[in-house]
C-alpha positions as CSV (number, residue, x, y, z in Angstrom):
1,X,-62.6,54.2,-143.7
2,X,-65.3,55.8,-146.2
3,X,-68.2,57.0,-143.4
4,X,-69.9,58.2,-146.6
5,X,-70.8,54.6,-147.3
6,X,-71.1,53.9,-143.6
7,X,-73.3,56.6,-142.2
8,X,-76.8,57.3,-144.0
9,X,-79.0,59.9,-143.5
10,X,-82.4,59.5,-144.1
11,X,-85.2,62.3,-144.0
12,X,-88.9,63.0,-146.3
13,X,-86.4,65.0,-148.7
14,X,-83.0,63.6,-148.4
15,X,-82.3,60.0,-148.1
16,X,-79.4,57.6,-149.0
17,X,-80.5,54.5,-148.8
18,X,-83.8,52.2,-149.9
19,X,-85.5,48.8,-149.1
20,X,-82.5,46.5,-151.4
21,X,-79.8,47.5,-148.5
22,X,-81.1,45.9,-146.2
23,X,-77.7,43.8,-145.7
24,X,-76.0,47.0,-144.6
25,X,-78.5,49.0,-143.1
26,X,-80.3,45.8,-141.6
27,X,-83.9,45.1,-142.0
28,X,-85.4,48.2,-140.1
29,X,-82.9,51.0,-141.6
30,X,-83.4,49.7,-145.0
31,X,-87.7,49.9,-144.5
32,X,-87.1,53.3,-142.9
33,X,-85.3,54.6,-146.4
34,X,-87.7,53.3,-148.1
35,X,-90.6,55.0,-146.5
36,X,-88.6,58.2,-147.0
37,X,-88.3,57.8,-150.5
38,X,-92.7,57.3,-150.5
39,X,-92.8,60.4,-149.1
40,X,-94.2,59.3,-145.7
41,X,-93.5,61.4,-142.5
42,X,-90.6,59.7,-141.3
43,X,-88.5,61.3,-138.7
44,X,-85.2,62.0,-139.9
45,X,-82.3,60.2,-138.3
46,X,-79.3,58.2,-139.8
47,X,-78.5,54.7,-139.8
48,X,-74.6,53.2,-138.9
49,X,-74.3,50.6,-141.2
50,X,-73.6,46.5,-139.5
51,X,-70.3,46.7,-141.0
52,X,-69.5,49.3,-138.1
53,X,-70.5,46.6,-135.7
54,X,-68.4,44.2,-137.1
55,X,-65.7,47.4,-136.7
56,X,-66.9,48.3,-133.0
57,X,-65.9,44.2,-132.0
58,X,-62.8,44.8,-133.7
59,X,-61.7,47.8,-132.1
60,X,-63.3,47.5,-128.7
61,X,-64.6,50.5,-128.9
62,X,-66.0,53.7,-130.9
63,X,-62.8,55.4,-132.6
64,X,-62.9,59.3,-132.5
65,X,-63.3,59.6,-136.4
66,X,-66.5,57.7,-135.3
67,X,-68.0,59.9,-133.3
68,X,-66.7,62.8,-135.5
69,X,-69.0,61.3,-138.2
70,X,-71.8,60.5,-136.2
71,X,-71.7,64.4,-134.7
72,X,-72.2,65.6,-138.8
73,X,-75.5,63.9,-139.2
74,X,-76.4,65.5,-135.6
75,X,-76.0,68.6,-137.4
76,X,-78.0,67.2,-140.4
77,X,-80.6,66.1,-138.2
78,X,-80.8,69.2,-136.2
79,X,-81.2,71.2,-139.5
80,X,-84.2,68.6,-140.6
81,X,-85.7,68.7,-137.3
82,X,-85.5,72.3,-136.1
83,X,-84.2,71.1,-132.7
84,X,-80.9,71.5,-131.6
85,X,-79.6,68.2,-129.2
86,X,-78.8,69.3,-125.7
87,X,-79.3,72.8,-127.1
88,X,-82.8,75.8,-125.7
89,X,-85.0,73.8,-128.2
90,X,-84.1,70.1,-127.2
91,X,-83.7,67.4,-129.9
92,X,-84.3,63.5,-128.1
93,X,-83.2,60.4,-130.1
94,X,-84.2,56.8,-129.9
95,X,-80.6,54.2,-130.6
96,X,-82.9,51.1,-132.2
97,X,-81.3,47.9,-133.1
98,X,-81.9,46.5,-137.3
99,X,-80.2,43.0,-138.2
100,X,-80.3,42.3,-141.5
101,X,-82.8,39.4,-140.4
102,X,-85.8,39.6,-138.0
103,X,-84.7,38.8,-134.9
104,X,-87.9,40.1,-132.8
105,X,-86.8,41.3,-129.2
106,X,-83.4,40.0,-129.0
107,X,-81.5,43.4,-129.2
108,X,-81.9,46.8,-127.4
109,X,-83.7,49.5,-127.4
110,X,-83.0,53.5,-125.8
111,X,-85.5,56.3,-126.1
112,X,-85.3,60.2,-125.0
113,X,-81.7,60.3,-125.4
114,X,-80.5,64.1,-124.4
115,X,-82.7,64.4,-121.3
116,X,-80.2,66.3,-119.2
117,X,-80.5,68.9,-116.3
118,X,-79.7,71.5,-118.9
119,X,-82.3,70.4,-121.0
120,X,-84.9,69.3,-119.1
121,X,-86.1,72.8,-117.8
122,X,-86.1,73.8,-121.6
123,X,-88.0,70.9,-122.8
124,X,-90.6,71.4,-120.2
125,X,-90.9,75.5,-121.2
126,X,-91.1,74.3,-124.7
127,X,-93.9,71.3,-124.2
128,X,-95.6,73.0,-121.1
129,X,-95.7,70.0,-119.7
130,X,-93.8,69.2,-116.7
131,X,-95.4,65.6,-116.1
132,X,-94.7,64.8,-120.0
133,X,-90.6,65.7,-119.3
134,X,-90.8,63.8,-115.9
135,X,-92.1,60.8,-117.4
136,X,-89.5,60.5,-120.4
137,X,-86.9,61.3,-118.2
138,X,-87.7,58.1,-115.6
139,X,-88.3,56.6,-119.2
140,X,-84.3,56.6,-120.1
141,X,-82.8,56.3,-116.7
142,X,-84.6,53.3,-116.2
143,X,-84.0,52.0,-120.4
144,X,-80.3,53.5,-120.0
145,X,-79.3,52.0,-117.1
146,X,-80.4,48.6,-117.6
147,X,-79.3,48.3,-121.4
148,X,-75.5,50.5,-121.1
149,X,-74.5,50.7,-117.2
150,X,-75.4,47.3,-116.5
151,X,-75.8,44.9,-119.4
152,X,-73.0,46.3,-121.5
153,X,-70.4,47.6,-119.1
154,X,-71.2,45.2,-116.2
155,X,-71.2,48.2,-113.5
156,X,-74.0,46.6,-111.2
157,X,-72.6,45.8,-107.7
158,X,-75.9,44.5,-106.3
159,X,-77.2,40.8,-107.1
160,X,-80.7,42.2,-108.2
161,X,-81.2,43.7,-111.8
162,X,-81.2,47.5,-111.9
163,X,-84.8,47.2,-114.1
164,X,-86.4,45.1,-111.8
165,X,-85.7,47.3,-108.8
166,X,-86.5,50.7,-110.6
167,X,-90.0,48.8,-111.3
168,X,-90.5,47.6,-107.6
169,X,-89.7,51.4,-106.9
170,X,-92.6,52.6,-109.8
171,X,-95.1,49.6,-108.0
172,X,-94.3,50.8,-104.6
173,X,-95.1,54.7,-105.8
174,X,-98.1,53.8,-107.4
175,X,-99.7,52.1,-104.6
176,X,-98.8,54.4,-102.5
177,X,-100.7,56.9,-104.3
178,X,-103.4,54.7,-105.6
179,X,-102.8,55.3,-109.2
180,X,-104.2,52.8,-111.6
181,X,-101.2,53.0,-114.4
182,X,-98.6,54.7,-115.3
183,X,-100.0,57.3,-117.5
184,X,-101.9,58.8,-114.0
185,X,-98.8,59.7,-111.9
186,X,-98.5,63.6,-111.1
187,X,-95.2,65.7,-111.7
188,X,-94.2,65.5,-108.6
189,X,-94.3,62.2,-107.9
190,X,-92.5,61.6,-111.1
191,X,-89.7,64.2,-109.7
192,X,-90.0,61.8,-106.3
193,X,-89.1,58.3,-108.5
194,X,-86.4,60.4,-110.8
195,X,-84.7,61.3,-107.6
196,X,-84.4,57.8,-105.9
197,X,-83.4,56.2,-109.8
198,X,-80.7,58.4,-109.5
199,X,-79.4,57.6,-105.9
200,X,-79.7,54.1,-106.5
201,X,-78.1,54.1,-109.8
202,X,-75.0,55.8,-107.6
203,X,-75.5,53.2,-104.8
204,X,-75.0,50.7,-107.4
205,X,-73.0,51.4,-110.0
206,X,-70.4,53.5,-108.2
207,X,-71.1,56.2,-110.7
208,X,-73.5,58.8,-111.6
209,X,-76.2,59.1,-114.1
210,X,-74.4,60.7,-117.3
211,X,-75.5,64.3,-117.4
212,X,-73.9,64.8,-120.8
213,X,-76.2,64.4,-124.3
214,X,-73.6,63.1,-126.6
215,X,-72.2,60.7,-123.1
216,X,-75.8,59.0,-123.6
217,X,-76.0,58.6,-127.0
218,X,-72.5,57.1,-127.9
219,X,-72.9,55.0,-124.6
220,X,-76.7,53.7,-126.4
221,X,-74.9,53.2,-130.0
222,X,-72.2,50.8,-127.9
223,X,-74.5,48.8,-125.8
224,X,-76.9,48.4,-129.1
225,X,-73.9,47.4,-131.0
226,X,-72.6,44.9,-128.0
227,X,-76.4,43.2,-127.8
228,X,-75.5,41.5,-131.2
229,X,-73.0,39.6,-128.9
230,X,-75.5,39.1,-126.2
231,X,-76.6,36.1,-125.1
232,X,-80.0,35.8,-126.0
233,X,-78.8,37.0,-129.3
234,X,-76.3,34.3,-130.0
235,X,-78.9,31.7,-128.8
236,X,-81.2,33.0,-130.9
237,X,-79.0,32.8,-134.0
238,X,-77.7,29.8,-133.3
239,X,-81.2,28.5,-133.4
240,X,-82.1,30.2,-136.6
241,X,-78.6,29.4,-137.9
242,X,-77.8,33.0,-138.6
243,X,-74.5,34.0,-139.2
244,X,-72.9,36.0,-136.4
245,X,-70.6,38.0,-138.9
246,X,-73.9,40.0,-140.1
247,X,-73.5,42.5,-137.5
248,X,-76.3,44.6,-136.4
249,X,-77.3,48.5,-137.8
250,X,-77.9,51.4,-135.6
251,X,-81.1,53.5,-136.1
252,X,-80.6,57.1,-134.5
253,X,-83.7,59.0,-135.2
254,X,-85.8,62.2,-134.4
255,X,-88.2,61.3,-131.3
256,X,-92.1,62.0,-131.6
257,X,-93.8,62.3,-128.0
258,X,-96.6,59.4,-127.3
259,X,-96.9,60.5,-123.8
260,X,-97.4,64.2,-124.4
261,X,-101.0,63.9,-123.3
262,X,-104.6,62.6,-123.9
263,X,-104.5,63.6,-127.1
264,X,-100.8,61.4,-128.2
265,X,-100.4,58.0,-128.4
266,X,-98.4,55.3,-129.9
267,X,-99.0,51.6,-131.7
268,X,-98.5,49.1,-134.0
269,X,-99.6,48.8,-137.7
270,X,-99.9,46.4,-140.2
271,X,-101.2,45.9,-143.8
272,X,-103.0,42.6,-143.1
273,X,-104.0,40.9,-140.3
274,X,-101.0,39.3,-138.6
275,X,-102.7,36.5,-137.3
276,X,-105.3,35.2,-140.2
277,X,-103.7,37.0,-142.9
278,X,-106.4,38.6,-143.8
279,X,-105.8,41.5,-146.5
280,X,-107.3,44.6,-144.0
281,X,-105.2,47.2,-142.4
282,X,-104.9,46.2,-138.9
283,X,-103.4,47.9,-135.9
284,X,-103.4,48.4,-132.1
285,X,-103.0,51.5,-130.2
286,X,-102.1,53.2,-126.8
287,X,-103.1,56.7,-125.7
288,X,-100.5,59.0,-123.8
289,X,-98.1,56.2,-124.1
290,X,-94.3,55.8,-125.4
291,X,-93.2,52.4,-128.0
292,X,-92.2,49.8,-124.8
293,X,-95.5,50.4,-123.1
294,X,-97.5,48.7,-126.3
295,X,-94.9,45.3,-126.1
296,X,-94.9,45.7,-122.3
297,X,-97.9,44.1,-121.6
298,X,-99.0,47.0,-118.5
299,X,-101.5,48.3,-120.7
300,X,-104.5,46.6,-122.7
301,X,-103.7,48.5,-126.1
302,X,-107.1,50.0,-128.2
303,X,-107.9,48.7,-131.7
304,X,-107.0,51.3,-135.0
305,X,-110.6,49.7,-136.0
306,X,-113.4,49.9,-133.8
307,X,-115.1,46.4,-135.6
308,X,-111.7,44.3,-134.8
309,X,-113.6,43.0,-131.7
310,X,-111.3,43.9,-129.3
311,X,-111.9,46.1,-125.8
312,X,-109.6,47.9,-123.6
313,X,-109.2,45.9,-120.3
């Protein structure tokens, strides 16, 4: 297997692929390249090309020449980044589906990868922000064990969803605190929700929360890979008629911090107006906030234009 022609790198100076691939690196890998290639300040990351989830179905699993591979462009990712992952100065990956076709919401998503109780005390010395580490932390237990320990290797023991009880647990917290959204709870009380996540991820799964870096991240490139064989996924293509032998890509990438503060945020841009069409850039936004919060509906996002006519709720 030539990993040269399945793994590519991408980075503002050093990027393999570009916007015609987008039948091997699917639909958001090949637009990632691309922006690379414009010089825009893409995060750098690497993208497993579908044919390795066509590969992954095959073999059941990730082989060890695999994960070989897909430790190399850690290394090239730690060099582009500064950061080492589970290392003093901690790098934290998203795993993001890309089909080769849209297929909005139907695949899976993890953020913070390499969160760990090594590297959380160094993350927080490095951000000086114990609340910010807290909050990304509750962020990938909750994402992690709902998308791998439940979804893709079937662990849960109880008849209720793992997500919907961590976010009875959050609801319960918050009014018991009286906080208005997320973005408001202290530190500590973040440390208080982390704790019981992990004690009912034990109570249900049988298992702990995995307390290794490279654990998480080859347990997120599985379950992303599985969620092409999901079933909203296979409804959805049978709908569209998309063939299921396209496979799914894999986007591991650098993270950038929404939720570092007031003065952070995250959103969603486009050239045009989505809805009329109309040729102005358009774009909402949310401030200390992290990607899922925007789609989440929690929060009323913020227009990128202050004339759009729309207000915060």
């Amino acid at each position: 297997m030539n990993f040269k022609q399945k793994i590519y790198f991408f980075s503002q100076t050093n990027t393999d692929g570009d916007q015609t691939m987008a039948s091997i690196l699917g639909g958001k890998g090949a637009n990632i390249a691309e922006m690379c290639k414009l010089g825009l300040p893409v995060p750098p990351g690497f993208t497993l090309a579908t044919s390795l989830c066509n590969d992954f179905f095959k073999n059941k699993k990730l082989s060890l020449s695999f994960k070989k591979n897909v430790k190399k462009n850690i290394l090239k990712t730690e060099r582009f980044s500064g950061a080492s992952f589970g290392g003093e100065n901690p790098l934290l990956l998203s795993v993001r589906s890309g089909a080769p076709v849209s297929m909005p919401g139907m695949m899976e998503t993890i953020l913070n990868i390499g969160l760990t109780s090594k590297t959380i005390p160094y993350l927080i010395e490095r951000s000086k922000s114990e609340r910010f580490v807290y909050d990304s932390y509750r962020r990938l237990i909750m994402m992690y064990s709902d998308v791998v320990m439940e979804k893709s290797l079937g662990l849960n023991k109880s008849n209720k969803p793992i997500r919907i009880k961590m976010e009875d647990m959050l609801s319960a917290l918050k009014k018991k605190y009286d906080y208005k959204n997320d973005a408001a709870i202290s530190a500590d009380h973040l440390k208080e929700l982390v704790s019981k996540y992990l004690s009912l991820i034990e109570k249900d799964f049988g298992i702990p929360f995995p307390d290794d870096p490279y654990d998480q991240l080859f347990g997120s490139i599985e379950a992303v890979f599985s969620s092409w064989n999901g079933k909203r996924a296979k409804e959805y293509r049978k709908f569209e008629n998309i063939p299921s032998s396209m496979g799914t890509a894999v986007s591991v990438q650098t993270m950038v911090f929404g939720n570092l503060g007031d003065r952070c945020g995250t959103g969603v841009a486009f050239t045009r107006n989505p809805s009329t069409g109309e040729n102005r850039f358009y774009g909402e936004w949310l401030k200390n906030a992290q990607g899922e919060d925007v789609v989440a509906g929690i929060r009323t996002p913020l227009p990128i234009l202050a004339d759009s006519g729309k207000k915060e709720a």
